[in-house]
C-alpha positions as CSV (number, residue, x, y, z in Angstrom):
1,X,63.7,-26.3,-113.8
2,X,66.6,-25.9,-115.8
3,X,68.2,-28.6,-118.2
4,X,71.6,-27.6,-117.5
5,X,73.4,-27.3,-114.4
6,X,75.0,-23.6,-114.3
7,X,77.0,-22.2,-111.9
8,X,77.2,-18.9,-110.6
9,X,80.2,-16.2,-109.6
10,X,80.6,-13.1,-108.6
11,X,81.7,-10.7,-111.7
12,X,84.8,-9.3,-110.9
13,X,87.3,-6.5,-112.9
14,X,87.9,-8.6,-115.3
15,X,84.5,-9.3,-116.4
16,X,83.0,-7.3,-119.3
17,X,79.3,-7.2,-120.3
18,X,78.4,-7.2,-124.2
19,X,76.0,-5.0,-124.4
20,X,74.0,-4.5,-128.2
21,X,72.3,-1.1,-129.0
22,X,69.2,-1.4,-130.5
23,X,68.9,2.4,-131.9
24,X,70.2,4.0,-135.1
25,X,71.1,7.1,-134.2
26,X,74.9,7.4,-132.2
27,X,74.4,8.5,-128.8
28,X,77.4,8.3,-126.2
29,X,76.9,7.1,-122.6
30,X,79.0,8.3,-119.3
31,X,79.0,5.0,-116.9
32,X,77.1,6.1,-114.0
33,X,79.8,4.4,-111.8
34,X,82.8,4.5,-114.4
35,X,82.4,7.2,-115.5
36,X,83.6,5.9,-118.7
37,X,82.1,6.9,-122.1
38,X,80.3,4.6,-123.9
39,X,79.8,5.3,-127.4
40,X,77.2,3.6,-129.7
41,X,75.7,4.1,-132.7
42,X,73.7,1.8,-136.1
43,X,77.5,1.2,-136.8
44,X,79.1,0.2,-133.8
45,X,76.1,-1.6,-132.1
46,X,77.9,-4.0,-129.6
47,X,80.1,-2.5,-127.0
48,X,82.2,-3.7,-124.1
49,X,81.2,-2.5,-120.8
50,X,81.5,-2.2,-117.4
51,X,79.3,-4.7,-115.3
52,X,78.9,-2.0,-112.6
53,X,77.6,0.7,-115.7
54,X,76.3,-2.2,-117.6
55,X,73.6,-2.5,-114.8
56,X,72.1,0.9,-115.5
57,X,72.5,1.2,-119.4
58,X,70.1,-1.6,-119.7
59,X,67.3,-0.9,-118.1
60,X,66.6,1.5,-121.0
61,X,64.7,-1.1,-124.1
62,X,67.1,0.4,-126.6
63,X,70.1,-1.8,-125.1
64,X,70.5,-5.4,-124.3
65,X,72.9,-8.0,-122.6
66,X,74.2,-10.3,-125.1
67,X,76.7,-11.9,-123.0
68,X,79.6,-11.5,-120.1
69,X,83.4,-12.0,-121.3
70,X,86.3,-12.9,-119.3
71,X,88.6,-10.7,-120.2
72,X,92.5,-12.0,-120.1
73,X,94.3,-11.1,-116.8
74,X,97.0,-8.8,-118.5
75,X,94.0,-7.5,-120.9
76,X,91.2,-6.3,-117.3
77,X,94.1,-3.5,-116.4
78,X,94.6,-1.8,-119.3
79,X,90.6,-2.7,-121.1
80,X,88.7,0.4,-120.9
81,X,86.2,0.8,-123.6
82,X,87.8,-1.7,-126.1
83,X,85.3,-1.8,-129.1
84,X,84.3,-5.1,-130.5
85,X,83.6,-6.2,-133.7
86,X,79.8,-6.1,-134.2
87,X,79.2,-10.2,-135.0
């Protein structure tokens, strides 16, 4: 039982996952669907991605879901592999 009422949806194109990297070394990720490059590293931890890659790159323990953004409608077009400040 839950203590707040939450409401699911569909993610759509202009969803994006924030998705931490646990790892200190860099290592760069091609979205299996995407195909998209993902670059992480101990400096740029927190990355913007895909939810259709996003579903893959976490099933490995080094990387997390931290949360899913709405991107703006004019930003989901032209969005691909924004970097985000690491909070």
């Amino acid at each position: 039982m839950s203590c707040c009422p939450q409401t699911t949806a569909p993610l759509t194109e202009r969803h994006r996952i924030k998705v931490r990297y646990g790892g200190g070394r860099t290592v760069v990720i091609k979205g299996p669907v995407t195909r998209i490059d993902y670059r992480f590293s101990g400096l740029e931890r927190l990355q913007l991605v895909d939810p259709r890659d996003a579903v893959a790159i976490v099933r490995n323990p080094l990387f997390w879901i931290e949360a899913v953004i709405e991107l703006a409608t004019t930003e989901a077009g032209t969005s691909r592999n924004r970097r985000s400040a690491d909070a």
